[in-house]
C-alpha positions, 0 to 999 in steps of 0.5 A, spaced: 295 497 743 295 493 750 292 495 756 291 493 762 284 490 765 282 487 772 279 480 770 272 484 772 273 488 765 275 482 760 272 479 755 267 473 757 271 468 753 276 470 757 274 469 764 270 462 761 277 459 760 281 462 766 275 459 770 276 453 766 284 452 766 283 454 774 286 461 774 285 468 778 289 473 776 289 480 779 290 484 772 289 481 765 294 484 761 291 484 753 297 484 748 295 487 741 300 490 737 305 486 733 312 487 737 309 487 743 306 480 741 312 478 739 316 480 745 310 477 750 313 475 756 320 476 755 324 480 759 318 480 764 320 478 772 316 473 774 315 476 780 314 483 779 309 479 775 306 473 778 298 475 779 297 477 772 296 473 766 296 475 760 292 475 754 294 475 746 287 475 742 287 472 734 292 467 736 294 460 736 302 459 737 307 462 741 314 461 742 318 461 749 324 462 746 329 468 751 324 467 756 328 466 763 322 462 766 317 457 764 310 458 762 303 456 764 299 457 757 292 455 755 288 456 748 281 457 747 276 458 742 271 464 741 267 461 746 273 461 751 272 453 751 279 451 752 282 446 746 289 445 750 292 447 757 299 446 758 303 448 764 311 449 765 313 450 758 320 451 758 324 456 754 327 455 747 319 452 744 313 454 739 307 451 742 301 452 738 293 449 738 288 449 731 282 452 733 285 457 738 282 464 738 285 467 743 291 465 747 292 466 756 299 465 758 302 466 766 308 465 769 308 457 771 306 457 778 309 450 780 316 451 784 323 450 781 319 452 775 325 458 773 
């Protein structure tokens, strides 16, 4: 199942780690069910999409193979420490962290970034 959540309703890990990365968003999507995982931002608008970052709990890779534009992903730990932050990730990818928890990903905010 995914939901959808203001960023007041995430969990605290969660709001730790986007604070640590330095991220606002207006919606926290979480992304739990298997093909919903691994379809992740494919096929998404980045602008229908800009202020929403996306959660994907249990996780430590991800790929960005299909994608049209490039991704801002951070990893953390359960405590929402992040490990890695990376930022314009290009299609065509696999990017993954040991020790990751949970994984937040974004539209890259950067210009000329897709």
């Amino acid at each position: 199942m995914s939901g959808r959540a203001d960023v007041g309703h995430v969990a605290a890990p969660c709001r730790i780690a986007m604070a640590h990365a330095g991220w606002c968003a207006r919606r926290v999507i979480v992304v739990r069910a298997f093909f919903k995982r691994l379809r992740g931002l494919i096929g998404g608008k980045s602008d229908e999409c800009a202020d929403d970052v996306f959660l994907f709990p249990k996780c430590s890779s991800v790929h960005t193979f299909f994608m049209t534009h490039a991704l801002d992903i951070v990893f953390a730990d359960k405590e929402g420490r992040v490990l890695l932050s990376l930022e314009e990730v290009p299609p065509c990818r696999i990017v993954w962290c040991r020790g990751a928890s949970f994984v937040l990903e974004r539209f890259s905010r950067k210009p000329g970034s897709g």
